[in-house]
C-alpha positions as CSV (number, residue, x, y, z in Angstrom):
1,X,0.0,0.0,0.0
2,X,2.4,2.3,0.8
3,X,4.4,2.1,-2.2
4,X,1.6,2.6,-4.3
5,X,1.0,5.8,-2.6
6,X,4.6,7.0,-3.6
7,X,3.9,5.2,-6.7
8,X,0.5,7.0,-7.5
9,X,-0.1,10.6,-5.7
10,X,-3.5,11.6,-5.1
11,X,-4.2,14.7,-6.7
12,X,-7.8,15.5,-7.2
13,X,-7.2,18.2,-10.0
14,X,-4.3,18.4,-11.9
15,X,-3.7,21.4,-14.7
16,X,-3.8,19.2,-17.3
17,X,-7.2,18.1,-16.6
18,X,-8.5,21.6,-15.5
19,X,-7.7,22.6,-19.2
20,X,-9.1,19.5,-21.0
21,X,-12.2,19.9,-18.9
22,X,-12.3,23.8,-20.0
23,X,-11.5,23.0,-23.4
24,X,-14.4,20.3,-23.5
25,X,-17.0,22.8,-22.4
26,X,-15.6,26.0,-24.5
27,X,-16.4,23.3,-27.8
28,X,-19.7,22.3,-25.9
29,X,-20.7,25.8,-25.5
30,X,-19.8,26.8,-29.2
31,X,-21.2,23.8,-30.8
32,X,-24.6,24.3,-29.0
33,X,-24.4,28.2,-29.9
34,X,-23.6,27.4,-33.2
35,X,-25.9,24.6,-33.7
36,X,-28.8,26.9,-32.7
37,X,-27.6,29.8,-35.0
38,X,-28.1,28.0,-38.0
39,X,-30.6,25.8,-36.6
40,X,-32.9,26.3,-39.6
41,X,-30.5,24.4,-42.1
42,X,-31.2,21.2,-40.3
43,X,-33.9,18.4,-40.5
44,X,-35.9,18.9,-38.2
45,X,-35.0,22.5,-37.3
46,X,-32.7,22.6,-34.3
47,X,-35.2,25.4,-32.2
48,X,-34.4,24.6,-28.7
49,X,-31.8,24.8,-26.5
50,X,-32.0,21.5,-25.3
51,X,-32.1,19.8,-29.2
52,X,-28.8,21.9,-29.6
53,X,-27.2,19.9,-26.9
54,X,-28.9,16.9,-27.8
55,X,-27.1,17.5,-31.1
56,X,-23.7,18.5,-30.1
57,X,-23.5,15.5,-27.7
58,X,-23.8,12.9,-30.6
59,X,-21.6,15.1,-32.8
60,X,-18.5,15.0,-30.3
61,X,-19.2,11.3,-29.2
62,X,-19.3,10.4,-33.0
63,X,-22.3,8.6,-32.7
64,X,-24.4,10.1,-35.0
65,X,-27.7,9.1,-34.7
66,X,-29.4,10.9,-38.5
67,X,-32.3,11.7,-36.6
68,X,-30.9,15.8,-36.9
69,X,-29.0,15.7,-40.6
70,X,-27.7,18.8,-41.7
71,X,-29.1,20.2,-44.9
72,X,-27.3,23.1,-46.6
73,X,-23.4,23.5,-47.1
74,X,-23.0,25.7,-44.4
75,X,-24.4,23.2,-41.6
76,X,-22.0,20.0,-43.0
77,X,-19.2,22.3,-42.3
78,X,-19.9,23.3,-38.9
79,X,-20.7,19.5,-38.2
């Protein structure tokens, strides 16, 4: 136990993870923003803010589902 203490420090926040964690939620925040400023060139219209983050979940876990599909040039691109 005790050399996996030396081994393994506990450190509940390191900077490296403050700044991943950041970056994750700066792209959340811009792809939901961004999702609902073009929201029209989707089908079905992204209207609400809660399909924006539907829709930028499955876009940055790559899942992507097809029910939202982007419709015009402008909406593949920011996708």
């Amino acid at each position: 136990m005790v050399i996996s203490r030396r081994a393994f420090p506990h450190h509940s926040l390191t900077s490296a993870g403050f700044v991943a964690f950041i970056c994750t939620i700066s792209l959340l925040c811009f792809s939901m923003l961004g999702s609902l400023y073009i929201g029209d060139e989707f089908k079905p219209h992204i209207t609400t803010l809660m399909d924006a983050f539907y829709f930028s979940i499955v876009c940055m876990t790559t899942l992507g589902f097809g029910d939202i599909v982007p419709i015009s040039s402008n909406a593949r691109m920011f996708t």
